[in-house]
N, C-alpha and C positions, 0 to 999 in steps of 0.2 A: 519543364523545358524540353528532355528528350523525347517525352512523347507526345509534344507540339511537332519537335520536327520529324517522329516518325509520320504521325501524320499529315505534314505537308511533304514529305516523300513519295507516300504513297499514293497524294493526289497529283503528283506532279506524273507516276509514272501508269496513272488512271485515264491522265488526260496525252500522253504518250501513245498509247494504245488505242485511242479515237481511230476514227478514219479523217482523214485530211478535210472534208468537206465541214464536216462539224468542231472540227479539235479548236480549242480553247485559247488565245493569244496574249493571255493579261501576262503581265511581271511583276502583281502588286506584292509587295512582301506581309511575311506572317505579321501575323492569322486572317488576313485578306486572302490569303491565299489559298485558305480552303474554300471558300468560294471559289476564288477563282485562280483557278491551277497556276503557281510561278511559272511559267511557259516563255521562255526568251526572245522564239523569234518578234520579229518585226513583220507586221503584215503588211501583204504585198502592195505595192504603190495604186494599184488596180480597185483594192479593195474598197476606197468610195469615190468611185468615176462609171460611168453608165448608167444603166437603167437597172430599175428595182420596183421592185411591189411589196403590199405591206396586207394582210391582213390584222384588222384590228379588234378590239372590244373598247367600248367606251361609256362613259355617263355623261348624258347633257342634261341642262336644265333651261327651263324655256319659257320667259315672262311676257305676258301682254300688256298695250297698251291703248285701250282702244278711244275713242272720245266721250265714254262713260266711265273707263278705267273699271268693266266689270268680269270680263273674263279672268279666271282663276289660273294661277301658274300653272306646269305644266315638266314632270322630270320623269326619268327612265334609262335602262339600258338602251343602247345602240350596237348595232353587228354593220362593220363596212369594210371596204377596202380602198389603199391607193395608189398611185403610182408615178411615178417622176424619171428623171434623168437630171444627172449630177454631172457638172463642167469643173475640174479644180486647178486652183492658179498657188500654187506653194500652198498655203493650210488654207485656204480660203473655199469652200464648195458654192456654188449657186446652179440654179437649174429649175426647171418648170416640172408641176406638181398638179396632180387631180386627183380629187376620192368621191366617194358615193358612200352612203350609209342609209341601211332599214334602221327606224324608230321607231323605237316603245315607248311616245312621251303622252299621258296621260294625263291631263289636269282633273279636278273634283269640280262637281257639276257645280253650276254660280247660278243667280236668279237675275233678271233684266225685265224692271216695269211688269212686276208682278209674277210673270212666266218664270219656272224655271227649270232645268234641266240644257242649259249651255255649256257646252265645252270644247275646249280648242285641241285638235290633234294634230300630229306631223307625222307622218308614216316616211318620208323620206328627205335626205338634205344631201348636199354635195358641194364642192366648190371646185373653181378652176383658179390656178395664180401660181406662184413662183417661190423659191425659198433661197434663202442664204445663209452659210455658216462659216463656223471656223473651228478648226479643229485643235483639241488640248492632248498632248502626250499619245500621240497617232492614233491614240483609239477611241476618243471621243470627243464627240460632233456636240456643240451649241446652235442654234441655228433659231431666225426668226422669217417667219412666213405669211403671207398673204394675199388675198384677194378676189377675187369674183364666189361672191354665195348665193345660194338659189335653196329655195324648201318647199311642200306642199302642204300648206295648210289648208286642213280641213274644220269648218266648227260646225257642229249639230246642235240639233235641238230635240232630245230624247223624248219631250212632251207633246210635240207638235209632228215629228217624224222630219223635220226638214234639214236638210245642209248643205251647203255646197260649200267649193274650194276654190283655193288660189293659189298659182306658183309665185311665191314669196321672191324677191332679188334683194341683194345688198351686198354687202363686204365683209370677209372676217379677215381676223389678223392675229397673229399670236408668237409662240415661238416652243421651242423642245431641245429634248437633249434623246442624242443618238452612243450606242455603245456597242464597238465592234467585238464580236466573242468569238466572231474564226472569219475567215478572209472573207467569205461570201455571206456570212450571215450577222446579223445587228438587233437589238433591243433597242423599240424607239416611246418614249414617254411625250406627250404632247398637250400643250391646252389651246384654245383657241377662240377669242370672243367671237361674235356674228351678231349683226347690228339688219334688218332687213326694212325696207319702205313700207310704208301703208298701203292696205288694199283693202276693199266693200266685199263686203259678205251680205248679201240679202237674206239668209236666213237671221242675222242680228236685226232687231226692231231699229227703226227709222231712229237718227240722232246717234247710234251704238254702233253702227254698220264700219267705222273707220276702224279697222287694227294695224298696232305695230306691233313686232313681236323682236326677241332679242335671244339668244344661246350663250351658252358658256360648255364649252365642248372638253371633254377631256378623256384622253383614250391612252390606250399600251396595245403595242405589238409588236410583232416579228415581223423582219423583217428582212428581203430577201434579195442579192442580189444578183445579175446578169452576168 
């Protein structure tokens, strides 16, 4: 026990010596607390109201539907980032949100009416919409979010040399949990479905050419604010 709380002293007087911008706000009690320093104050009323950006990493995964049901799924990292602006009415946050994200989603080549070497890419997706939360024990945000998605899918044909593309639309929706670690900076965990319309691909054979595609998006980052 006394060398639990030597060292939770000694992280409490680790986390003392920060500089303001980074220092650490939790009060969770031992042994939480070596994570995250017992640190008393209360963060500032400021701290989720304005604007903020978020650089993230993430994993999506990314299923087709087309009207032969032949394209093969399609999963990978993602590098993106986003940004919003936060309005709070007592614990309540809501406010408008957008991100952009480059993809590495790869499917394995599938065969259609003999040909094969098909596959569907997305090299990039984003969405436009709004978010709302509510915050637990001042330093942590729940919040669900949604709306306008857009992708560019591309499908080829490795055997024939052909592809072209289409900018995907639809909707996503989801929601996340946000966690305040010093007045201006946050850890945000997020998942988010994306549901996108149909579109003709001329490079899939006549009867195949309809796809619908669908994501399940899920990411962590930092996050930064104004």
């Amino acid at each position: 026990m006394a060398g639990t709380a030597l060292l939770s002293q000694a992280g409490v007087a680790m986390a003392q010596s920060l500089p303001d911008e980074v220092k650490p706000i939790g009060n969770l009690s031992s042994p939480y607390n070596l994570i995250v320093p017992n640190y008393v104050e209360r963060p500032l009323p400021s701290s989720w109201e304005g604007f903020y950006w978020k650089p993230s990493l993430g994993f999506n995964t990314l299923s087709f539907s087309t009207s032969g049901g032949r394209l093969r799924d399609a999963d990978g990292i993602t590098l993106g980032a986003s940004a919003g602006y936060d309005f709070r009415y007592n614990d309540f946050l809501f406010g408008p949100t957008a991100d952009l994200s480059y993809d590495f989603l790869y499917g394995d080549s599938s065969r259609i009416d003999g040909i094969s070497g098909y596959k569907g890419h997305v090299d990039f997706d984003g969405s436009v919409g709004g978010r709302v939360g509510y915050l637990l024990w001042d330093r942590t945000l729940i919040y669900a979010t949604g709306g306008y998605a857009f992708a560019n899918l591309e499908v080829r044909n490795g055997s024939l040399g052909a592809s072209d593309s289409n900018m995907m639309s639809g909707w996503t929706a989801g929601g996340g949990i946000e966690y305040l670690w010093s007045d201006n900076n946050r850890l945000r965990f997020e998942y988010r479905r994306v549901e996108f319309s149909g579109a003709s691909f001329d490079s899939l054979p006549a009867g195949h050419d309809e796809v619908e595609a669908s994501m399940n998006k899920f990411s962590f980052g930092f996050v930064h604010r104004f």
